[in-house]
N, C-alpha and C positions, 0 to 999 in steps of 0.2 A: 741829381736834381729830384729824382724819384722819391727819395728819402727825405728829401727837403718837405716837398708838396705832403707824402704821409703825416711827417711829424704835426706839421704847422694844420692839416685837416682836423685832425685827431685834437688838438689843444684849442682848435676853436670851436671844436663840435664840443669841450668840456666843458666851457664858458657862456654858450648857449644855453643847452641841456642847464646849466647853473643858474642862469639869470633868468631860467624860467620858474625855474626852480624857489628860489628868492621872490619872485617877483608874485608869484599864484597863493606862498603858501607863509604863514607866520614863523620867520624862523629868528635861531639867537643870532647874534651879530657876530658870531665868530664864524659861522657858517656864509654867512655876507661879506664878511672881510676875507673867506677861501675865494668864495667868485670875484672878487676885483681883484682881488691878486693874481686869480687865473685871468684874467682879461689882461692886466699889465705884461704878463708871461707871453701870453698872444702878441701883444704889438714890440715889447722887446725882442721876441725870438724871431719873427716875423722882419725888422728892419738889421737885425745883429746876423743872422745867418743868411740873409739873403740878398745884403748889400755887397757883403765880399763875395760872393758866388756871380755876381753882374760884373764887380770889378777884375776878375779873375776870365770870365768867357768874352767880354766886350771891351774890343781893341782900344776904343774911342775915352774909358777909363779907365787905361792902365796906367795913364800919371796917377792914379789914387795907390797903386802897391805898394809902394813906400809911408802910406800915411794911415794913421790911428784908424781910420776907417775901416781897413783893410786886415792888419792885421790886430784883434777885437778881443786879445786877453784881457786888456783893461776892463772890456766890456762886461766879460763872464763872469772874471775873477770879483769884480763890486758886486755882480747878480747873486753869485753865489755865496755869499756872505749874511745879501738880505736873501733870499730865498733860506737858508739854513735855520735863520734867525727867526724867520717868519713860521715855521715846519717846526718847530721847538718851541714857539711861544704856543702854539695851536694847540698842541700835544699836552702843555704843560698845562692850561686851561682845562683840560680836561683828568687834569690826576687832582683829587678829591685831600688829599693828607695838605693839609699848610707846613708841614715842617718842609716836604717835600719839593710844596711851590717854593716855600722862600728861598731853598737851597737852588734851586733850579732856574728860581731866576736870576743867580749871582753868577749861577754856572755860564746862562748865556748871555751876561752882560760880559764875564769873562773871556769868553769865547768870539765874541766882536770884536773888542779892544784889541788882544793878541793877531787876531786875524789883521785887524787895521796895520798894527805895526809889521806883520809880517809882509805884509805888503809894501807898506812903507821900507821898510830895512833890506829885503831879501832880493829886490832886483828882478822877480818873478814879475812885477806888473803887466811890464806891456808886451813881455817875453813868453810867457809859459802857465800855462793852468797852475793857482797855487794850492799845489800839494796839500800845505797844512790847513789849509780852510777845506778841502776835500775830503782828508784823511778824520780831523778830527771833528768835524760835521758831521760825517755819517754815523760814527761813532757816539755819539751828541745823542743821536735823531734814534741808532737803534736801543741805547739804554732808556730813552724817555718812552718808546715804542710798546717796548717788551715790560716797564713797568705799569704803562696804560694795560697790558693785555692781563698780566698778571690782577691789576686794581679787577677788571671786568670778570675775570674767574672769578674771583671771591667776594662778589658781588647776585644781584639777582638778576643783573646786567647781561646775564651769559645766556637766559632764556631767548632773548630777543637781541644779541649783539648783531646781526646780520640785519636789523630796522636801525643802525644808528649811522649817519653820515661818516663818521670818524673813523669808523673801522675800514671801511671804503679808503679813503683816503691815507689811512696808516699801513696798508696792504701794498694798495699802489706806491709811494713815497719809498715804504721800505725800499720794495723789489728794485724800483728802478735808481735809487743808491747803490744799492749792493753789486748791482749788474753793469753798474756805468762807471763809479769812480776807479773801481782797480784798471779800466782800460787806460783811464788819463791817466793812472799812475806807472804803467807798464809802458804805455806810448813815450813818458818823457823819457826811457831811459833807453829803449828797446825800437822806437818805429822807424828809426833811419835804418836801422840792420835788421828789418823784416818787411819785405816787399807788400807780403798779404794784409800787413797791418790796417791801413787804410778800408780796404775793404769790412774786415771782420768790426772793426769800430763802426763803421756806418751800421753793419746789419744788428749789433748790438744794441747801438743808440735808438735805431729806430724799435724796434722789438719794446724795448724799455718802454721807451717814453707812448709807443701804443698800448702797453697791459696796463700803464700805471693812467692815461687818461680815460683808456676803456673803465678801470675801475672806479674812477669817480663819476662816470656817467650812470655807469649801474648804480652807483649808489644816491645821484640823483634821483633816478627813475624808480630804485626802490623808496626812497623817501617823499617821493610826492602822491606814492599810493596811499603812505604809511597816513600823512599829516591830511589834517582838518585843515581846509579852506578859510577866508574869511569869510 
């Protein structure tokens, strides 16, 4: 439960800290469409992990165990498709080369459609975190990442990169990919024959998903020093 309350604190102190963010200071709209995405993340992660946690300790809803409510891969597995999608288009708006955009947005038009059908086809839906929207997502997210960081080296962009939103956001996003998917990939094969599992996956997720919304607050709060008011 402990871990519940941190996650869902932390994700909505981000969308706060964001909507004040938006709201005081002139910003682009890709920066406006990060906060309502982080507010949909709020009320999705908010009713998705905290419905099966009531259905699971409160006797009075346990005719729901057996029903989509309960168990909510369907739920993730769609989340995390748009979430990936959303995290790649953000990223790619911000690399400067058009050969690059054009290529990259075919990559993550591509990267949808396969996902859909792997969904579709694989049986994974309402079963099992899917792997390949996991595995090739991150992968997705650290190539568009690492060429944003390279574009910003050889740019003038590197004097002041720690004033820009993005870098905040491409920090945190990273870290808590890289920290989170190998669990779900290691849990489907490995968590019935490892008692501790459970455990270490909670202290993981939580970990994660606090340095990754800790860093977009900081990068709130350094950008509403950085920006002119209206």
């Amino acid at each position: 439960m402990l871990y519940l309350i941190l996650i869902n604190f932390f994700e909505l102190l981000a969308a706060v800290v964001g909507t004040v963010y938006i709201t005081k200071y002139r910003v682009d709209k890709i920066s406006r469409y990060f906060v309502y995405f982080l507010w949909v993340t709020v009320l999705f992660d908010t009713f998705f992990s905290w419905f099966p946690f009531l259905i699971f300790n409160h006797e009075s809803l346990h005719f729901l165990k057996n029903t989509f409510l309960y168990e909510n891969h369907w739920a993730y597995n769609s989340y995390d498709i748009i979430s990936f999608s959303f995290y790649l288009f953000l990223f790619l708006n911000y690399i400067e080369s058009l050969k690059v955009k054009k290529i990259g947005f075919y990559v993550i038009l591509i990267f949808i459609i396969t996902s859909l059908l792997n969904l579709a086809f694989s049986g994974v839906f309402f079963k099992s975190p899917a792997l390949y929207s996991l595995i090739i997502g991150t992968l997705l997210l650290l190539i568009f990442i690492v060429y944003f960081y390279f574009q910003v080296l050889q740019s003038d962009k590197i004097l002041d990169f720690y004033k820009i939103l993005v870098f905040y956001i491409s920090v945190g996003t990273l870290v808590y990919h890289i920290l989170v998917n190998p669990i779900f990939i290691y849990g489907e094969y490995y968590s019935e024959e490892s008692p501790n599992y459970h455990k270490i996956y909670r202290s993981i997720l939580t970990f994660a998903n606090i340095f990754m919304y800790t860093c977009y607050i900081i990068g709130f709060l350094v950008c509403l020093r950085k920006n002119k008011s209206y």
